[in-house]
C-alpha positions in Angstrom: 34.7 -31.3 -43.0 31.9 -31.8 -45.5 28.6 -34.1 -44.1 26.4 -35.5 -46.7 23.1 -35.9 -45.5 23.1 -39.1 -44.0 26.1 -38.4 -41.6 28.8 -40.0 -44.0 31.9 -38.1 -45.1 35.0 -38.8 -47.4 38.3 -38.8 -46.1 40.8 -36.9 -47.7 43.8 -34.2 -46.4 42.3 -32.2 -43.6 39.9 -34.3 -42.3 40.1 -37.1 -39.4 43.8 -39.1 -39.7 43.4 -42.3 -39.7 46.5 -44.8 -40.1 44.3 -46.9 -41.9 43.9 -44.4 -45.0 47.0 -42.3 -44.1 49.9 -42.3 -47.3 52.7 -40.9 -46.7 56.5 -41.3 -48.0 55.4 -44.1 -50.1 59.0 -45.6 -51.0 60.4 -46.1 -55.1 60.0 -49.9 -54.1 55.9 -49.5 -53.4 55.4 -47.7 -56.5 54.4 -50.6 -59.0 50.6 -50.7 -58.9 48.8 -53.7 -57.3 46.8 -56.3 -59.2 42.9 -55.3 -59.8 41.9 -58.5 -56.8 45.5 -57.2 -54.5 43.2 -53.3 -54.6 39.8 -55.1 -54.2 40.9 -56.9 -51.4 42.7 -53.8 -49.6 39.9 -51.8 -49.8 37.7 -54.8 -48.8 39.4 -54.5 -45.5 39.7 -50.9 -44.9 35.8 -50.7 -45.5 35.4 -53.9 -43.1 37.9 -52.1 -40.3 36.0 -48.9 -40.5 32.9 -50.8 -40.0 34.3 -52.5 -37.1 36.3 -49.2 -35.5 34.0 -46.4 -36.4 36.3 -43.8 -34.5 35.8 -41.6 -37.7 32.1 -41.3 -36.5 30.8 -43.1 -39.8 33.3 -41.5 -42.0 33.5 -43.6 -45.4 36.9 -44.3 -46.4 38.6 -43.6 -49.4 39.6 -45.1 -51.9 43.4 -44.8 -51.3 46.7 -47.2 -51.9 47.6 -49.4 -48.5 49.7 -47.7 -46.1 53.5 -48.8 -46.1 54.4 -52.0 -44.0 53.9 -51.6 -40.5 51.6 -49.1 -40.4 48.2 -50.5 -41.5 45.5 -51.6 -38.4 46.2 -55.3 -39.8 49.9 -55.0 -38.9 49.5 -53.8 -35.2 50.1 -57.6 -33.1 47.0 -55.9 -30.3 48.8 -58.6 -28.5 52.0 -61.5 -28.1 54.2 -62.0 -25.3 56.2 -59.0 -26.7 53.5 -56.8 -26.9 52.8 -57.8 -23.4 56.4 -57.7 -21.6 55.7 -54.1 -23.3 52.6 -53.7 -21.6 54.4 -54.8 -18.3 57.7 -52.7 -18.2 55.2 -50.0 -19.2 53.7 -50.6 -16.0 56.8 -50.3 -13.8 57.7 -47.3 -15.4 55.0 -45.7 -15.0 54.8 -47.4 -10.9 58.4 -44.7 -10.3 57.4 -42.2 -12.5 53.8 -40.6 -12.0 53.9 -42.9 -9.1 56.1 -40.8 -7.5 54.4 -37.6 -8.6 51.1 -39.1 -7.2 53.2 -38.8 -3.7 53.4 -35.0 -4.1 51.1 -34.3 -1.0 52.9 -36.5 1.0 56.1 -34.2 -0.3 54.3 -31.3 0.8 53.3 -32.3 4.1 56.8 -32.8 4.9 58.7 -29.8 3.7 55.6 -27.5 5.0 56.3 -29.0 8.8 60.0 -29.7 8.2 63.0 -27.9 6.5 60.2 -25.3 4.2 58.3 -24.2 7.2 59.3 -20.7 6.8 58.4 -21.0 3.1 54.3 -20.5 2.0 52.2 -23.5 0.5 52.2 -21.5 -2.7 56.2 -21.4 -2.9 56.7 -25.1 -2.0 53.9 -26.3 -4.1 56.0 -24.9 -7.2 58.1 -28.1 -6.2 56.0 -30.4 -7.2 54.2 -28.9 -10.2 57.9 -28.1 -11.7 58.0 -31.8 -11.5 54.8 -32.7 -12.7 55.2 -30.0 -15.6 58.9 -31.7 -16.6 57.5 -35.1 -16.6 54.9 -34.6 -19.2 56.7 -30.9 -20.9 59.5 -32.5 -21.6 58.0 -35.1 -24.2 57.6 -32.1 -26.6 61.7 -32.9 -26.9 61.6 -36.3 -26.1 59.4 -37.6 -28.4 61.4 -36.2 -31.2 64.3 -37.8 -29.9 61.9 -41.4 -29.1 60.9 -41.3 -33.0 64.5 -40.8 -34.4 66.3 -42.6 -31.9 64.0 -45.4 -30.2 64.5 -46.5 -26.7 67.7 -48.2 -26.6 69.7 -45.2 -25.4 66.9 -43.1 -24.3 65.4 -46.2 -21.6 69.2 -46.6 -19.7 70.1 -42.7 -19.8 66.5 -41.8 -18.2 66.8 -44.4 -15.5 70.0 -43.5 -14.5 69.3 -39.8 -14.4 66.0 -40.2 -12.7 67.7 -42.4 -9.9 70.6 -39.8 -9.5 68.2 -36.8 -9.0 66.0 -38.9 -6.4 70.0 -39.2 -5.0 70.7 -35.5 -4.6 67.2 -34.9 -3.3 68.0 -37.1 -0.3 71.0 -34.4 0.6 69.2 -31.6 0.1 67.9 -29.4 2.3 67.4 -25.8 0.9 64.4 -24.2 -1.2 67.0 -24.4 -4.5 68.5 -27.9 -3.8 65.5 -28.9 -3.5 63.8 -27.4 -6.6 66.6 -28.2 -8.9 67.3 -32.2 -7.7 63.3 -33.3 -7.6 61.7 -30.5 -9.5 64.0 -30.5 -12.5 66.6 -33.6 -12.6 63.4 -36.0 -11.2 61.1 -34.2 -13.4 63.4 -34.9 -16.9 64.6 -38.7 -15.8 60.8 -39.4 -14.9 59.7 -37.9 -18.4 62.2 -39.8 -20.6 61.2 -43.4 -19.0 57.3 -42.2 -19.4 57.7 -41.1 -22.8 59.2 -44.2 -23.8 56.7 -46.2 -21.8 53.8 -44.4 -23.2 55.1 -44.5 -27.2 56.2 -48.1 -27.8 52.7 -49.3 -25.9 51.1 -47.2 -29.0 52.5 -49.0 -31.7 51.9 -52.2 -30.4 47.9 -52.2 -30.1 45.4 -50.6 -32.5 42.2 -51.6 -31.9 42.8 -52.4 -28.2 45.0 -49.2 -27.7 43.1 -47.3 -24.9 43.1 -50.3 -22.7 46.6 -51.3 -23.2 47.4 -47.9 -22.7 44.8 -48.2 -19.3 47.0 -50.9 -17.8 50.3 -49.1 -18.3 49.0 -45.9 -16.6 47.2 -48.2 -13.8 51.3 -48.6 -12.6 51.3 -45.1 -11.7 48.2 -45.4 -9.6 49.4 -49.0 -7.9 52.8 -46.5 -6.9 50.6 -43.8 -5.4 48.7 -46.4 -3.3 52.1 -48.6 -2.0 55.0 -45.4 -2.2 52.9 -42.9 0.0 51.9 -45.8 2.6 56.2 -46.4 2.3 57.4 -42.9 3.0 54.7 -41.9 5.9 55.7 -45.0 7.3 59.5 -44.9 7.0 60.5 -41.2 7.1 59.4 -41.0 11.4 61.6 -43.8 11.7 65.0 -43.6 9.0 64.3 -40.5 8.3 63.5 -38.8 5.0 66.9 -39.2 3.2 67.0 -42.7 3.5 63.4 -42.6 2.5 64.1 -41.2 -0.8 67.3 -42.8 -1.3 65.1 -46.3 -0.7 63.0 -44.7 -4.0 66.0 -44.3 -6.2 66.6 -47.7 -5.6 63.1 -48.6 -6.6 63.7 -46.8 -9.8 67.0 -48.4 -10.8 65.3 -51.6 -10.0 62.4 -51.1 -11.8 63.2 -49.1 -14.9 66.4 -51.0 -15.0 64.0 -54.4 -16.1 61.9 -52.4 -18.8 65.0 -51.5 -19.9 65.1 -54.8 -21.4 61.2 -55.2 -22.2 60.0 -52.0 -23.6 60.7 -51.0 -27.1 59.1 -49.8 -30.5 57.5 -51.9 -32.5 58.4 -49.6 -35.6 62.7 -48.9 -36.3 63.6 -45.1 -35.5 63.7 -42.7 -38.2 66.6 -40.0 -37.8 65.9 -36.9 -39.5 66.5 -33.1 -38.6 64.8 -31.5 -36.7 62.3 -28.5 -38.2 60.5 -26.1 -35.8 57.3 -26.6 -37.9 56.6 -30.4 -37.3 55.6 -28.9 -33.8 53.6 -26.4 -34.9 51.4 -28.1 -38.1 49.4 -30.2 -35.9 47.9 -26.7 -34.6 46.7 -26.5 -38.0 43.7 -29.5 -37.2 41.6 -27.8 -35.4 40.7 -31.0 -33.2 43.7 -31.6 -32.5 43.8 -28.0 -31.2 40.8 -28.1 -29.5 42.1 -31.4 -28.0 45.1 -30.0 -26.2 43.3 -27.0 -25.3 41.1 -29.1 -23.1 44.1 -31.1 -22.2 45.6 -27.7 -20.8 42.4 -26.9 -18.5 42.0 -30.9 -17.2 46.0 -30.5 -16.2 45.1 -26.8 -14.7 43.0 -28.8 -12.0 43.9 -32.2 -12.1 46.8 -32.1 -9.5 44.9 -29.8 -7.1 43.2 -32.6 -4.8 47.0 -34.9 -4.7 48.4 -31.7 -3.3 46.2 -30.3 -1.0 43.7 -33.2 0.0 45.9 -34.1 2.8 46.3 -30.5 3.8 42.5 -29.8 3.6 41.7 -33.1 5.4 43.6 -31.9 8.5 42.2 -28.7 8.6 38.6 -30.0 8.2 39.2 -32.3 11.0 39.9 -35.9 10.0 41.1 -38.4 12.2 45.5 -37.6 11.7 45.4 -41.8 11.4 43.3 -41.6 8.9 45.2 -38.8 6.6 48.2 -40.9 5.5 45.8 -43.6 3.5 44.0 -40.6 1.6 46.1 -40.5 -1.5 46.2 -44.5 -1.4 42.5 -44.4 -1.5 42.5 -41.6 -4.4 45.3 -44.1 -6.2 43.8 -47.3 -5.2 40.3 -46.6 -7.2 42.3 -45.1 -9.8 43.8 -48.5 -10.6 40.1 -49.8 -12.1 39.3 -46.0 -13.3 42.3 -46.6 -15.6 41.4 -50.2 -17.1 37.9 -49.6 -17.0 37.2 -47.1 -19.1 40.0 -47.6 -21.4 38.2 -51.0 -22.1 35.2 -49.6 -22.7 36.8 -46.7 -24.6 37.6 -49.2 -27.4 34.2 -50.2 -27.2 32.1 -47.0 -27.7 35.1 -44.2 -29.0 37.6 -42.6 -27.0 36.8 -39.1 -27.9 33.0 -40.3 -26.4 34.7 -41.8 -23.1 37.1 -38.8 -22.6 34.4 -36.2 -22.5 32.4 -38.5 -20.5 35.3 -38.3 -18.0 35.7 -35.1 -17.7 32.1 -33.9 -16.9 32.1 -36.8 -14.3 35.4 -35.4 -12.7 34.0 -31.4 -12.8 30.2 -33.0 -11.9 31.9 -35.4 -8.9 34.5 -32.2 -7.8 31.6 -30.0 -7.7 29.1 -32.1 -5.8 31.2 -33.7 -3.2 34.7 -31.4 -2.5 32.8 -28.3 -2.5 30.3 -28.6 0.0 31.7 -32.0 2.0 32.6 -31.1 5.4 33.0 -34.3 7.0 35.4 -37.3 6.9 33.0 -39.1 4.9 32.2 -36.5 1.7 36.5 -36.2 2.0 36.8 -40.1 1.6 34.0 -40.4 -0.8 35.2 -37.3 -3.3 38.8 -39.1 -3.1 37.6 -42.2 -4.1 35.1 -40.8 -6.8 37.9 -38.2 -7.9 40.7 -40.9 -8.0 38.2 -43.2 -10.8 37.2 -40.9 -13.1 40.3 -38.3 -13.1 42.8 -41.6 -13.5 41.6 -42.0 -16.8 42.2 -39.1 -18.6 46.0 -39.7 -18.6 45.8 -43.3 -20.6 43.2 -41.7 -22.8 44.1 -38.9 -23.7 47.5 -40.4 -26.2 45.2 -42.7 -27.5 42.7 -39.9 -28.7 46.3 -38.1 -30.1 46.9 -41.2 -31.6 43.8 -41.5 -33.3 43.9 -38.6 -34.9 48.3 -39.0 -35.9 50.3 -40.6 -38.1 51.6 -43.7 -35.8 55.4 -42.5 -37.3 55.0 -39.3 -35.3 53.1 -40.2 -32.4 56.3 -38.9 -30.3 56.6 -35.6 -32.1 52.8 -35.0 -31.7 52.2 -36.5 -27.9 54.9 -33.9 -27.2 53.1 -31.1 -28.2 49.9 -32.4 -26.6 52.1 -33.7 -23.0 53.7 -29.9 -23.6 50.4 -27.9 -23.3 49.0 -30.0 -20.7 52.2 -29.8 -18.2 51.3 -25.5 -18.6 48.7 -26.6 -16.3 49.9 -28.9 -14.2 53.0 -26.3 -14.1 50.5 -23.5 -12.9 47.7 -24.9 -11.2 49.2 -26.0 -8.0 50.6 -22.5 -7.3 47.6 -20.7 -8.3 45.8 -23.0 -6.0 48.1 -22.1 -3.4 47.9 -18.3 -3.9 44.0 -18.9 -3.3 44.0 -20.2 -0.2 46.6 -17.8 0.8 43.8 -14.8 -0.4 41.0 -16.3 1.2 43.4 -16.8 4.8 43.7 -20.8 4.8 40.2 -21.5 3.6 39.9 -24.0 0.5 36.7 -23.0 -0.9 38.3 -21.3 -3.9 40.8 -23.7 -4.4 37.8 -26.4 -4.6 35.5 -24.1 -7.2 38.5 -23.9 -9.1 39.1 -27.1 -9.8 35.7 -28.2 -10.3 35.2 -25.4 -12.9 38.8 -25.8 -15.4 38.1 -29.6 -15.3 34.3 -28.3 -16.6 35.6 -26.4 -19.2 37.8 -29.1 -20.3 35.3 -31.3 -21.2 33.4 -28.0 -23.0 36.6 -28.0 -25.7 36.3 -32.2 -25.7 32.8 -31.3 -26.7 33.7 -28.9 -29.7 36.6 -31.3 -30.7 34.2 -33.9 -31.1 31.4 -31.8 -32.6 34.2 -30.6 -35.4 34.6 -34.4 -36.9 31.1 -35.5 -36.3 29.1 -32.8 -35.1 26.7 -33.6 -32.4 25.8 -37.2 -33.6 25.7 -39.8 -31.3 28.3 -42.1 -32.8 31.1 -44.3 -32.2 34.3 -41.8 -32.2 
């Protein structure tokens, strides 16, 4: 990228993507050239939108021919009643499906002292991180199939299967039953209802895209405060089949009405598929840098919903008190969601993404490493649960920032892909260092702390690569 020396910079092939400046596929039917006033007033209102949306840092736009209908900033609604039923269906989705991966201690807690007892935390953690990896590494496939196909068929056909692997979970009872109904049926139905979710809010808002996007994501923290308090509550008295059966209902309930709300603003576009559309984004280095951070805040992210309740009982909190943990982390994660996505409009997303992640390593670091009483466990969980919540909502709006909109499913995917890696690994590795340092979770606690810190180091460098180290709107 070349900087003149007053910080401005021309946009043109590999710099920063903008929708607003992007051409591409321009149709037969577009190509009659516009009327000297029809140019003046186009680029009259790119310069005016840059001005008002400086996410390119103070980057000066070029002079460049409209972008076809439907993609430039001025054709986004960034509101309506169907933006909003989207906005709302998103929620519910989002309620069943990183709702229910926000109960994974809760999960773990149960098979440890129940039918996985003879199995080690490490083992039965790979549970739960296969179906936090599936939920967000299976977008790298569907998101292809979200921009060629939409969500008519792909809403219904997630819902059901997610509902029928919740189903089989409830009659299982062995380590591979177990694995295979929540870890990888859950794990696939979940991430076809999240990808659709998570895509149509996108092409809906543009300049208020990080805080629509907050409010969907807040229904995944409003089902980790009310499903944990539901299945500590009913599995001592229905038992735990009946428990999870009561969440596949939940899920046919619930995705079964977004079903009807949620959809893409823009048509699908059927076309093969070629191996290299997943691979050329690799080619902007931000966008690299991007998901490599992505990668090392999913290495740790999922560490405290797994283990807190574990570690809590060990360090000696009050058993009463150890149900309403994850609630708590959940509970403050609602605001941490809205919040900064709000703001994020305000002052850049790339600005309030690092500012996260330091927060989330600085907070991990400070209060979970040396807190040894019920108070420094509440108070991390509660800090933890703000700033950590937002990284999911903000991190597709930075993708989309940086995308065309017409392959924000394509491109998502690879960034969900690299990030579910971590979530994939980090539990287990978590696991194996307790297991190393016999039952003690100082390890487990420094390593956290430390991937989420050198997360927001590659936020850092992907920022510095558009607009070096300028304090700027981004």
């Amino acid at each position: 990228m070349h900087d003149s020396d007053t910080g401005s910079s021309t946009v043109h092939q590999d710099q920063y993507f903008d929708i607003s400046t992007k051409v591409e596929d321009q149709t037969a039917e577009s190509s009659e050239k516009p009327s000297i006033d029809q140019t003046s007033i186009r680029r009259t209102s790119l310069r005016e939108l840059s001005e008002d949306d400086l996410e390119k840092g103070g980057a000066e736009v070029s002079s460049q021919p409209a972008a076809p209908p439907g993609l430039n900033p001025d054709d986004f609604p960034d509101g309506g009643l169907e933006a909003w039923l989207v906005v709302l269906g998103g929620s519910l989705i989002l309620f069943c499906s990183f709702g229910i991966v926000n109960c994974s201690g809760v999960f773990v807690e149960y098979y440890t002292t129940g039918p996985l007892s003879d199995y080690s935390s490490s083992d039965i953690t790979w549970i739960t991180s296969l179906q936090a990896f599936l939920v967000t590494g299976s977008n790298l496939v569907i998101g292809r199939l979200f921009d060629s196909y939409g969500t008519r068929l792909l809403l219904p056909i997630g819902t059901i299967i997610y509902a029928f692997g919740l189903m089989v979970l409830s009659l299982s009872t062995k380590y591979y039953q177990i694995i295979l109904s929540q870890g990888v049926v859950c794990g696939i139905g979940a991430a076809t209802v999240f990808n659709c979710a998570n895509n149509s809010t996108i092409t809906w808002f543009y300049r208020y895209r990080a805080a629509a996007l907050g409010l969907v994501v807040a229904g995944s923290s409003i089902g980790g405060i009310v499903l944990p308090i539901l299945m500590s509550h009913l599995i001592p008295k229905i038992g735990f089949p009946w428990t999870v059966r009561i969440l596949g209902f939940i899920v046919l309930a619930f995705c079964g009405v977004a079903s009807f709300t949620v959809k893409s603003r823009l048509p699908p576009q059927s076309k093969p598929f070629h191996f290299a559309e997943l691979v050329q984004p690799f080619r902007e280095l931000r966008f690299s840098l991007v998901v490599v951070a992505a990668f090392f805040f999913f290495w740790g992210l999922y560490l405290p919903f797994n283990y807190l309740n574990i570690q809590a009982a060990q360090q000696g909190v009050n058993p009463t008190l150890i149900p309403y943990l994850l609630p708590i982390v959940n509970a403050v994660s609602i605001p941490g969601r809205i919040i900064p996505g709000i703001l994020a409009d305000r002052i850049g997303r790339f600005n309030m993404m690092l500012l996260i992640a330091i927060l989330s390593s600085v907070i991990t670091l400070a209060l979970w490493v040396p807190g040894t009483t019920t108070a420094t466990t509440i108070g991390f969980g509660a800090a933890y649960g703000f700033t950590s919540g937002a990284f999911i909502s903000l991190a597709p709006a930075v993708i989309a920032q940086i995308s065309d909109i017409r392959q924000i499913g394509a491109r998502s995917g690879v960034l969900l892909f690299v990030s579910s890696l971590g979530a994939l690994t980090g539990a287990p590795i978590g696991g194996a260092i307790i297991t190393a340092q016999n039952g003690q979770y100082l390890g487990l606690k420094l390593f956290t702390g430390l991937t989420i810190g050198v997360a927001a180091v590659f936020l850092l460098l992907a920022r510095a690569a558009q607009v070096k180290f300028k304090f700027v709107k981004i």
